[in-house]
N, C-alpha and C positions, 0 to 999 in steps of 0.2 A: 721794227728792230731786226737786223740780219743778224740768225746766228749762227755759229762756225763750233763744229765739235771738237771736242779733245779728245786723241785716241785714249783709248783704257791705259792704265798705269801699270797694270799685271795681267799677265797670259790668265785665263780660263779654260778649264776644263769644258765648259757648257756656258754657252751664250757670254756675253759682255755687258761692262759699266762704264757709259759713257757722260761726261759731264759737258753741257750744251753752256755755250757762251753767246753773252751779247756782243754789240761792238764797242761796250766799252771793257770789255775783259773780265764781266762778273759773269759767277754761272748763273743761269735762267734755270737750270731743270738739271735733274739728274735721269738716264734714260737705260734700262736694262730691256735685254735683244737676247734674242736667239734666234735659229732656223727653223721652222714649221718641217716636223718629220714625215708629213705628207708631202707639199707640192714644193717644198724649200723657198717658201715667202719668208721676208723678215718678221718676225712679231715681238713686237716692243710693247712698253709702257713707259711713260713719264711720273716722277717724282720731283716734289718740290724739292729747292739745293738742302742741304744740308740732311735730306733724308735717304742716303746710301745704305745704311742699313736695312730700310724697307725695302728696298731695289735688292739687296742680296736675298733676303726672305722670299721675294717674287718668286725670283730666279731658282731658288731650290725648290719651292711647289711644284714651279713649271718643270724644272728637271726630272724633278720625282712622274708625272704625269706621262712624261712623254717617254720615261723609263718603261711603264708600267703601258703604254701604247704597243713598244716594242713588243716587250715582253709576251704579247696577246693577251691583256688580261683587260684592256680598253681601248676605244675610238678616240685620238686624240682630234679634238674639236678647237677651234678659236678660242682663248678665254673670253671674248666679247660676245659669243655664244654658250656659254655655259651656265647650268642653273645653278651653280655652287654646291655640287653635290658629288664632285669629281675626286676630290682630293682622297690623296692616299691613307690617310689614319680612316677613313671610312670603309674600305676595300676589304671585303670578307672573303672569309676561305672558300665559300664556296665560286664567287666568282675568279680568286686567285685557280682553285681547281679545274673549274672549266676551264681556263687559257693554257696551264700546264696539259689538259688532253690535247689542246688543239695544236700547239707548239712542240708535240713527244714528236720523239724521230727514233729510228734504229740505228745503229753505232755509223754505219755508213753512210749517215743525211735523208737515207730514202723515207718516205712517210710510212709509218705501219698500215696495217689493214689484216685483216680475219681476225682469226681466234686473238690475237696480240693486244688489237684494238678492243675487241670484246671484253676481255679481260681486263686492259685500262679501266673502258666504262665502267667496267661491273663495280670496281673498285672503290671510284669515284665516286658512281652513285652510293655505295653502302658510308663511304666518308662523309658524304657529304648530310645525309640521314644525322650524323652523328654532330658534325662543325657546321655546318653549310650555313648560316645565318650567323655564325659567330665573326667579329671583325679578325683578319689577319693577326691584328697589333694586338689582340686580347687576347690570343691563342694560348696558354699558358701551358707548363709542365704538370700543373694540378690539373686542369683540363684534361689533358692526355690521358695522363693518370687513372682518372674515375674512367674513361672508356677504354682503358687498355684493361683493367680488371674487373670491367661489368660485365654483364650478358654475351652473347655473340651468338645468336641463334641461327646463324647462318652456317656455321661447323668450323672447326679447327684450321684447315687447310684455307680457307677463305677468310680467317681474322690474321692466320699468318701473311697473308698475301696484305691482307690491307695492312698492318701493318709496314709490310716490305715499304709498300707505296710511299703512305704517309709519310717514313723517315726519309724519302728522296724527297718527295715533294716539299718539305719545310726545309731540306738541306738547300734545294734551288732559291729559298725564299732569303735561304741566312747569303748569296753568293751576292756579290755588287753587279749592282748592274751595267749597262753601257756607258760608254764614257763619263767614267767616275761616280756614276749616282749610288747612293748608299744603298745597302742590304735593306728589305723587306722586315728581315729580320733582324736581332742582333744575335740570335744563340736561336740553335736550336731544340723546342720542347720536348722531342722527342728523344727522351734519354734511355727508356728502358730498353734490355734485351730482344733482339727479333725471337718471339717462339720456335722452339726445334719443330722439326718435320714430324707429322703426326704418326704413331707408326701405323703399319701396315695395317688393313683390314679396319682402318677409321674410314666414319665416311660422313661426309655434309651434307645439310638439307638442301 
């Protein structure tokens, strides 16, 4: 049986829904496509007719994945290589953290380095002590919470910095991503005040 595609019926922001016909003019398949954001191959998958809805589901996975590729926060792979462990609702702060070091810039594009960089890390590493195994999506304002007013044994000047941090880093997480893929987040948990500057003559461990 030859079959002959129908273009999509509406523009897309991210990849296409293509309906595949036979030669007698019924559709055989329903097929959702995008561009591979590595080597710009097509990657498709087929659905039986009448199931478009699963083919739009596909297609926001995949969007979210290859969002989150960008991003640096993962290796976007084939879906016909993957062990099902890719998906976004899985994505914890500590690996969203590491991609935010890797992807920081200074206002000019240039990449940091010295003390600037140091200072990221330190950051991240003391964050991530804190979230780093917590999923993104489970990130809550209670969460926050209990380690904005626990312990911080590392000194004043260093819970204010992490702070600083963490409310940019979940700010970037609440922002959309590349062509049209949705926020990370929906709000961000991070509601309390930044702590004032400690005064003079304080000093961290």
């Amino acid at each position: 049986m030859v079959e002959e595609t129908k273009r999509p019926l509406r523009r897309r922001r991210f990849g296409c829904i293509l309906e595949r016909k036979g030669s007698t003019g019924d559709v055989t398949s329903i097929e959702a496509r995008y561009i591979s954001p590595i080597n710009g191959q097509r990657v498709s998958k087929r659905f039986a007719p009448g199931r478009r809805g699963d083919a739009e589901d596909w297609l926001e996975t995949e969007r979210s994945i290859v969002d989150l590729h960008r991003r640096g926060m993962m290796t976007w792979i084939p879906p016909r290589d993957r062990d099902g462990n890719t998906l976004t609702p899985k994505l914890t702060f500590g690996v969203f953290a590491d991609g935010y070091v890797r992807r920081h810039r200074r206002k000019d594009g240039a990449e940091i380095a010295g003390s600037t960089l140091r200072n990221l890390r330190n950051d991240i590493k003391h964050l991530k002590e804190a979230f780093g195994d917590v999923k993104l999506a489970e990130l809550t304002e209670e969460l926050v919470t209990e380690w904005y007013y626990g312990p911080h044994p590392n000194g004043e000047w260093q819970f204010r910095s992490e702070c600083i941090r963490l409310k940019m880093l979940l700010r970037e997480a609440c922002a959309p991503g590349s062509k049209g893929a949705p926020p990370l987040l929906a709000e961000n948990p991070f509601t309390l005040p930044i702590p004032p500057e400690p005064e003079a003559g304080s000093s961290d461990i």
